[in-house]
N, C-alpha and C positions, 0 to 999 in steps of 0.2 A: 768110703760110704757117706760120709758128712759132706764131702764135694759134691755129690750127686744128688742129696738131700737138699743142699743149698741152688741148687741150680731146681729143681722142681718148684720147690718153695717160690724164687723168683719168674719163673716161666708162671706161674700158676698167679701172680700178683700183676702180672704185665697184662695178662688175659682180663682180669678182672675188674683191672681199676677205671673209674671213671671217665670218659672224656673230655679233654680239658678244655674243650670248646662245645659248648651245650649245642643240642642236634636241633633247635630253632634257631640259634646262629646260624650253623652251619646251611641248614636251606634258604634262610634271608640271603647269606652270600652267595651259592647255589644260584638262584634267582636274578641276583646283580648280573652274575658272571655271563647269565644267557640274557639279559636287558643287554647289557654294554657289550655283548660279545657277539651278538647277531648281525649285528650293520659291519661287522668284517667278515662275518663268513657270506654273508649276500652278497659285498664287496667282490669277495675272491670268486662268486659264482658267477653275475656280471663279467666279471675280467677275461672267464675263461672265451666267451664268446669271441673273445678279440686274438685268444694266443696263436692261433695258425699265422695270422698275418704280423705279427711279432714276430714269430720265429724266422719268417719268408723276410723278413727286413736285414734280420740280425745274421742272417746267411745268405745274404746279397741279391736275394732272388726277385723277379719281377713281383708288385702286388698290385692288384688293381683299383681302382677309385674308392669302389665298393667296399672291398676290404680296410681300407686304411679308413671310412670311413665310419665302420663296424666296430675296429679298434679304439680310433679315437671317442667315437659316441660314448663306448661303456666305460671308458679310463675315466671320462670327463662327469659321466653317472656318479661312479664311486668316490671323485675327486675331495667332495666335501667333507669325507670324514675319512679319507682315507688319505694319510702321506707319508707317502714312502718314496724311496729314492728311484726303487723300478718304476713305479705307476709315473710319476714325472720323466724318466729314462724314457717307457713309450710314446712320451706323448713329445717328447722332443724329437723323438724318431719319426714319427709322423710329421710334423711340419719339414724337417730336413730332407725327405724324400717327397715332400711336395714342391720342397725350392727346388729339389735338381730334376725334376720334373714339368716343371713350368716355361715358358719361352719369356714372356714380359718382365721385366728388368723391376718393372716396379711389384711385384705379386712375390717373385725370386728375393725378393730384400725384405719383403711384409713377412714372409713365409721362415726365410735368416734370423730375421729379429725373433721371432715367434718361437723358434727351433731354441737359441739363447736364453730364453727367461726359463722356457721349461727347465733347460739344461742346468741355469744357474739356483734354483728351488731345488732341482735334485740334489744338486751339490753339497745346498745349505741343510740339504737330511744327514748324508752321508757324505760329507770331507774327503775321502779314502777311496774314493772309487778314480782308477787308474783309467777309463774306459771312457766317463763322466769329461776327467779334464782332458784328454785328449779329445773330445766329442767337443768340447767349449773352445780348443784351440783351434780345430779347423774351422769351425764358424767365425771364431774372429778372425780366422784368415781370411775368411772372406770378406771382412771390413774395410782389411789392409793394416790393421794396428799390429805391428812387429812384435813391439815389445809387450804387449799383452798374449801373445801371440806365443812367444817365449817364454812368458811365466805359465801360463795354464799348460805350456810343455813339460814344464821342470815340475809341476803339480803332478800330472801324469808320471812322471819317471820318478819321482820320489815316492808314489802313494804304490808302486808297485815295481822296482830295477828291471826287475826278469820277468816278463810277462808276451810268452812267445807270439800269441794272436798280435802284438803289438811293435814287435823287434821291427818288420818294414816299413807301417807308418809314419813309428817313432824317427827311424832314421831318415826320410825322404825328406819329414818336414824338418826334420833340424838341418839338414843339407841347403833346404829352402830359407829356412829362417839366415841362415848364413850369422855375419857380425851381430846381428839382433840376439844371436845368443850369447851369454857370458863366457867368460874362457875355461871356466870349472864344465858348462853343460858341452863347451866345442870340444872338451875334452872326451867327452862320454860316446863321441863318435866311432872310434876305434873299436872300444867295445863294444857298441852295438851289432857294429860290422862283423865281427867275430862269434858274437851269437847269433846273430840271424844266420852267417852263413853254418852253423853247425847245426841249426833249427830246419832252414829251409834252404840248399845251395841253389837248387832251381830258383825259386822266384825272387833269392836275391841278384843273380847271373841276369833273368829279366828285368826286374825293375831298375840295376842299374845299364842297362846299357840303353834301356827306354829314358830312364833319366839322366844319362853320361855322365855318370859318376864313376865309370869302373874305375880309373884312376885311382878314388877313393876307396875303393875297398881292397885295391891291388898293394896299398902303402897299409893298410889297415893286415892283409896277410904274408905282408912279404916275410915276415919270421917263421913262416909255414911253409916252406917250397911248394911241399905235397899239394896243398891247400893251393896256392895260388895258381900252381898250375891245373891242379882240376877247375878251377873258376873262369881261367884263359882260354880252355876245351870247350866250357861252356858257353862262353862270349862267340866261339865261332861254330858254335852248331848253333846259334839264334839266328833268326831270319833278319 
């Protein structure tokens, strides 16, 4: 009975007792929160305008002038007060599908460089995005610098090992990168090969025979029979 006494006694003291933050603080803060906190929710309402042709980018699909222009306007809106790694992320998307889009060698490099600074502010938000330095590495493939070329690889493959959207990229360009990569990353070869093909056997069976690599993935499963030979099945039903 004295348990149950005590426990009233306290419930009834919790209820009662004062707040320890007086209720004109609390609506001053209240107030702050909607001052300071409105220019991100406008932010995100602006933004939405754009996300159809974000999504159409980031799932390969064609987008047209209009749209990439929609996009970019509102990211570019919100940009002032708003930074974060996605809003930079689009806005590097946008200029990179305006370089592989372009014919003029000099607008394709205007459009390159442009695609890189966004990429590298995103980066400077968030370090850790797997997607970010593989996105910085193909651009500076397009410069020709190797070995930067190499590091924003090993960026990518450290800020995320296993990252399936990413197993064919990752391996086409390291195949490309060749001696430009270290012997620690020309090591992580193998296992790329071994995850991608348990990920995707089809579009690895594609990309290497489109890249003539099968050899390399054929030494990467020879300890697989099974394996190797479904991948050698595959090499000849491709066209």
């Amino acid at each position: 009975m004295a348990m149950a006494i005590t426990i009233i006694v306290i419930m009834n003291t919790t209820r009662t007792r004062s707040p320890l933050v007086p209720f004109w603080w609390m609506a001053w803060l209240g107030l702050l929160l909607i001052v300071f906190g409105s220019p991100f929710l406008v932010g995100r309402f602006i933004e939405i305008s754009g996300e159809s042709a974000r999504l159409a980018l980031l799932e390969g699909r064609v987008v047209s002038a209009r749209e990439l222009n929609t996009l970019e306007s509102g990211r570019l809106r919100v940009s002032p007060w708003i930074h974060t790694n996605s809003l930079y992320n689009d806005l590097a998307l946008v200029s990179l599908e305006r370089a592989e889009t372009v014919s003029r060698a000099e607008e394709k490099e205007a459009f390159f460089q442009e695609a890189e600074a966004w990429q590298r502010k995103a980066l400077w938000v968030s370090p850790s995005d797997p997607y970010g330095w593989f996105r910085l590495a193909y651009l500076l493939y397009q410069k020709g610098n190797l070995q930067q070329v190499a590091e924003a690889w090993r960026q990518s493959l450290s800020s995320a090992p296993y990252e399936p959207r990413l197993l064919l990229p990752r391996l086409q360009m390291a195949l490309a990168l060749g001696e430009a990569l270290d012997e620690a990353s020309r090591h992580q070869i193998p296992k790329l090969v071994r995850e991608a093909w348990a990920y995707d056997p089809t579009g690895l069976a594609k990309v290497a025979k489109a890249g003539r690599f099968a050899s390399v993935v054929e030494a990467a499963l020879r300890d697989d029979m099974q394996s190797l030979k479904h991948f050698q099945d595959q090499l000849d039903l491709l066209p």
